[in-house]
C-alpha positions as CSV (number, residue, x, y, z in Angstrom):
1,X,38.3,125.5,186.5
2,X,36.8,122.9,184.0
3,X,38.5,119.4,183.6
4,X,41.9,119.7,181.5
5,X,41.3,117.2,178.3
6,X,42.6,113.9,178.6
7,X,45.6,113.8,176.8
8,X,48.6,111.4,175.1
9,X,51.7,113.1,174.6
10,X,53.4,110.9,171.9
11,X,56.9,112.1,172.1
12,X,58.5,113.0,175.2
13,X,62.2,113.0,176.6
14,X,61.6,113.1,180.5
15,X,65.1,112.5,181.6
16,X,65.9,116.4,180.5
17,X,62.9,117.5,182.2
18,X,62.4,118.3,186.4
19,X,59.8,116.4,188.5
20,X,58.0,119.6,188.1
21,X,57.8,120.1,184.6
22,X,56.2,116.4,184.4
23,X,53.8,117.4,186.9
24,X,52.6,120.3,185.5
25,X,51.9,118.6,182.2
26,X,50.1,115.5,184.5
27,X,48.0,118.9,186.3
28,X,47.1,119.8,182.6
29,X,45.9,116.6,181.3
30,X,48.6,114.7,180.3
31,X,47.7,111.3,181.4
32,X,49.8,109.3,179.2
33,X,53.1,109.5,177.4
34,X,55.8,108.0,175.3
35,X,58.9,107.9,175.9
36,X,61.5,107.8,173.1
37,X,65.5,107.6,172.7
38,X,67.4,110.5,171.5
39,X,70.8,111.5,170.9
40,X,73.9,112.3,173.3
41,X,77.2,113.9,173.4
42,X,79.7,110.7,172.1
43,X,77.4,108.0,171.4
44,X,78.9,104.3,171.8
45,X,77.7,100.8,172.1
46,X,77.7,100.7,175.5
47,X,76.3,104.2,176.2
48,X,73.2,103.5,174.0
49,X,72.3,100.1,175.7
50,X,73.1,102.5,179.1
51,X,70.5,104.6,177.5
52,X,67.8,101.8,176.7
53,X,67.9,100.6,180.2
54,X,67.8,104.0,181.8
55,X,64.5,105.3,179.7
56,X,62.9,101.8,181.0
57,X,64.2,100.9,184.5
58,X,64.0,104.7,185.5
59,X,62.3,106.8,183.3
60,X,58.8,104.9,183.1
61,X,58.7,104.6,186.4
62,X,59.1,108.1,187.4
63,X,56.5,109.2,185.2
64,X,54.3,106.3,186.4
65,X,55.0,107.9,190.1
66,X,54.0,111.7,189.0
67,X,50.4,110.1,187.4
68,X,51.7,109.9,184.1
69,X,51.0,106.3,182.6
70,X,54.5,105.8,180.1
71,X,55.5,103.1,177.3
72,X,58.9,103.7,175.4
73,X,60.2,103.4,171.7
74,X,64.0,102.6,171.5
75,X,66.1,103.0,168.4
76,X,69.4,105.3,168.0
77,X,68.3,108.4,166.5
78,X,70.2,109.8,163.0
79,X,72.5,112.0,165.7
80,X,73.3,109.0,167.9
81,X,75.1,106.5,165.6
82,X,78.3,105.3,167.3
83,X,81.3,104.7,165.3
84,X,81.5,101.0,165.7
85,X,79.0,98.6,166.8
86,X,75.9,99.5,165.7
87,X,75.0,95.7,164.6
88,X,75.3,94.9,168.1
89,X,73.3,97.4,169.6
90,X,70.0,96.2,167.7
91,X,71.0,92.7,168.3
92,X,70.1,93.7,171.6
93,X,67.1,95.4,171.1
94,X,64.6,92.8,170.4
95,X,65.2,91.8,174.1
96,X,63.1,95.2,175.2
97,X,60.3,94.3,173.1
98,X,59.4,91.4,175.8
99,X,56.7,92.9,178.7
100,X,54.5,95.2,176.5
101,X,56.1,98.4,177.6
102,X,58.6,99.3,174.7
103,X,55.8,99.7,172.0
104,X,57.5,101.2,168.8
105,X,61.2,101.0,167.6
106,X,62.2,105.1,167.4
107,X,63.3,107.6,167.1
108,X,65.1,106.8,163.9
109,X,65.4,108.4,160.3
110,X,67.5,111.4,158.8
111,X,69.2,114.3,160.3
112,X,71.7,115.6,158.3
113,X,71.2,112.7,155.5
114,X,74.1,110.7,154.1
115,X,75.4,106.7,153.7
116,X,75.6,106.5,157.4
117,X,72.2,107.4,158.1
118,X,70.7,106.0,155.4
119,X,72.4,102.2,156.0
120,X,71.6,102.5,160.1
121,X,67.9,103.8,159.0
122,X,67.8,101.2,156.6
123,X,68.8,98.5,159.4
124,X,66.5,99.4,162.0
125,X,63.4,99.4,159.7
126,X,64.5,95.9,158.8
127,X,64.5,94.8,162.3
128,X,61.2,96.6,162.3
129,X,59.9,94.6,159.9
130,X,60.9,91.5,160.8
131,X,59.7,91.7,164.1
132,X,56.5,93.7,163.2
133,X,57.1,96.7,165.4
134,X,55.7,100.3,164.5
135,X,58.4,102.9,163.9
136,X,58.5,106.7,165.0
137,X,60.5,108.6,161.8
138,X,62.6,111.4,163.0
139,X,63.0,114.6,160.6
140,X,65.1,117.3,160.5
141,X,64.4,120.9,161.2
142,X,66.7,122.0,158.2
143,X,65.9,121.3,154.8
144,X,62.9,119.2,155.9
145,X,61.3,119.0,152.5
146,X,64.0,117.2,150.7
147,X,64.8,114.7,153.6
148,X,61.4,113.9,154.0
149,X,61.0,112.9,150.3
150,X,64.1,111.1,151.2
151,X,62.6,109.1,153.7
152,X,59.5,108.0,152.4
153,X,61.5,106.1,150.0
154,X,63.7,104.8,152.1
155,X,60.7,103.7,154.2
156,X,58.8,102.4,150.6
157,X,61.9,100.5,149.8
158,X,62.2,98.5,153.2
159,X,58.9,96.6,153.1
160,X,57.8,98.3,156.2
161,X,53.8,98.2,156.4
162,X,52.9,102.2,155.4
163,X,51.0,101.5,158.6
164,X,53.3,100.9,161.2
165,X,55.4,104.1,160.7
166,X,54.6,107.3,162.4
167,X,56.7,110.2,160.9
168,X,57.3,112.4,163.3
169,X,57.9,116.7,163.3
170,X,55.9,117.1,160.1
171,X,54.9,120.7,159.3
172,X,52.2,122.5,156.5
173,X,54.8,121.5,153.8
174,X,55.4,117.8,154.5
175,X,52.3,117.0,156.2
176,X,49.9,115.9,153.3
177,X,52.5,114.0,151.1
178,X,53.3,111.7,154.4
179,X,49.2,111.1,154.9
180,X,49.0,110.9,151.5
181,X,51.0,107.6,151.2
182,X,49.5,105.9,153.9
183,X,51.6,106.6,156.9
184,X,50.7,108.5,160.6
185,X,52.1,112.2,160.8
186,X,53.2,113.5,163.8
187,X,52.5,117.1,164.3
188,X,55.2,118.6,166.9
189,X,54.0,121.6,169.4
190,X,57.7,122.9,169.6
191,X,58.5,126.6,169.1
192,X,61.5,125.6,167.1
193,X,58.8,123.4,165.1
194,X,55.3,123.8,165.1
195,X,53.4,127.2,167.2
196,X,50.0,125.5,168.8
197,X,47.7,128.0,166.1
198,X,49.8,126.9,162.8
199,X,48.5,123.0,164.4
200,X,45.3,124.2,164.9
201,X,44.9,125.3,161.4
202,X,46.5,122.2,159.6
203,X,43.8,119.7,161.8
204,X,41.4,122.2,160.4
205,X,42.6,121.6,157.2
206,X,43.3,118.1,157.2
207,X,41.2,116.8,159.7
208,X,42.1,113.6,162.4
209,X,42.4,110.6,160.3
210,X,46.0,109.4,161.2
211,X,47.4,112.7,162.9
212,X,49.1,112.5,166.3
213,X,49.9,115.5,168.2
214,X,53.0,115.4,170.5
215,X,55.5,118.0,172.2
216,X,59.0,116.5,171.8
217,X,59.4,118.1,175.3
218,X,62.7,117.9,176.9
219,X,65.0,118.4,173.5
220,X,66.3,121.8,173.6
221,X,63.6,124.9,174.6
222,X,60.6,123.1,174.2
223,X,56.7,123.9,175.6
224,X,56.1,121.4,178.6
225,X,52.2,122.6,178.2
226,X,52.0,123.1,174.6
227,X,49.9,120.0,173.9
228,X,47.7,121.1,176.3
229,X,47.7,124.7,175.4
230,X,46.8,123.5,171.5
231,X,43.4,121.0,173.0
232,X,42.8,124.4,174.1
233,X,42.6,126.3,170.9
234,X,41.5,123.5,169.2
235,X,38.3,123.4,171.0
236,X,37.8,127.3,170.7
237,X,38.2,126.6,166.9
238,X,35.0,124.7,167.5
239,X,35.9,121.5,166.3
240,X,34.4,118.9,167.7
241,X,35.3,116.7,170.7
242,X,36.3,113.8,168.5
243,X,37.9,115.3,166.4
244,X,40.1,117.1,169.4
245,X,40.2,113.8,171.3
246,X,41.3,111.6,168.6
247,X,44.5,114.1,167.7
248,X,45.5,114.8,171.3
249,X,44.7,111.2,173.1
250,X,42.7,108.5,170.7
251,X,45.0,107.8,167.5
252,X,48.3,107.6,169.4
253,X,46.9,105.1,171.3
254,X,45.7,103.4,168.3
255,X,49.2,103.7,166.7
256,X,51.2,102.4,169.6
257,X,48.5,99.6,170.3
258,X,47.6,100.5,173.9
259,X,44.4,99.5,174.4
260,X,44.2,100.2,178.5
């Protein structure tokens, strides 16, 4: 059996997933990972912080133990805004940005749209900016065209460094317009997203300049191996190895700004 490809998996939510599932993405070349905050059942204050710590005192760790090397973004996701105290929540962020292993605020941006999402969107990519930090854009599954038009200008109006934000779960229809103004895409192997051949024939397409493929494994019925199984068909489609490497490990590690 030949060598799995090297692989960065640039969205991950390991505290849904077994020991197992992380090691059989480490046994097919998953060799490093981020880690990113999502959204829970009755989000407060004090449950998000909870959340913070846990991703970073437990959840990097764990991977680190199954041979999985791990960095985190923290944000509260469009799904996760508590009713009150929101303002103290990323007071207390800038804290996890000390140490080098919270790389990116995320995962932020628009869900179901709205004043609420829009003003705690807005906030975060101010702290972003003041403190210089690269941002991971969540989008919605439903009505993804208008929310991601949505977002782009919110992220043009906040000063945010085109950049420094990777927007995240883009598909064939929002793909080009979020390259096209100077931000990352990410491309999400999810079968409620994006099937590994559809991927395939967008890098094709687009090629690797500021693509980053990711799983989003651990939210709902996701495929633990389907960033592997698409460095798989991408190499069948005979593109070349830099091309593969750079979607799958290289520019992910560029964005985030992990150079070991």
């Amino acid at each position: 059996m030949p060598e799995p490809i090297p692989l960065f998996d640039a969205h991950l939510h390991p505290e849904a997933l077994t020991d197992q599932d992380l090691e059989s993405m480490r046994f097919f070349g998953v060799e490093r990972a981020l880690v990113v905050a999502h959204h829970f059942p009755e989000p407060t204050a004090k449950g998000l912080r909870q959340h913070f710590d846990q991703l970073v005192e437990k959840q990097l760790p764990r991977l680190e133990r199954l041979g999985i090397r791990a960095w985190a973004a923290l944000g509260v996701h469009p799904r996760c805004i508590p009713r009150r105290g929101l303002s103290e929540v990323l007071s207390h962020l800038p804290d996890y940005f000390e140490g080098g292993r919270v790389v990116a605020l995320g995962e932020t941006g628009l869900h179901v749209g709205g004043e609420e999402e829009e003003e705690a969107f807005l906030e975060q990519l101010a702290l972003a900016r003041q403190l210089k930090l690269r941002v991971v854009v969540h989008t919605p599954l439903k009505d993804k065209e208008r929310h991601t038009r949505r977002i782009l200008t919110l992220l043009r109006q906040s000063g945010v460094l085109p950049s420094r934000a990777l927007v995240d779960h883009a598909n064939a229809r929002t793909v080009r317009t979020i390259l096209e103004v100077g931000h990352w895409a990410g491309l999400t192997l999810h079968p409620e997203a994006l099937q590994a051949d559809r991927a395939v024939a967008l890098v094709r397409r687009l090629g690797s300049e500021r693509l980053v493929l990711d799983s989003d494994a651990g939210d709902g019925a996701g495929d633990i191996l389907g960033l592997a199984r698409t460095a798989n068909l991408l190499g069948k489609a005979k593109l070349s190895e830099r091309i593969v490497r750079r979607v799958t490990r290289d520019n992910a590690a560029r964005f985030f700004q992990i150079h070991d």
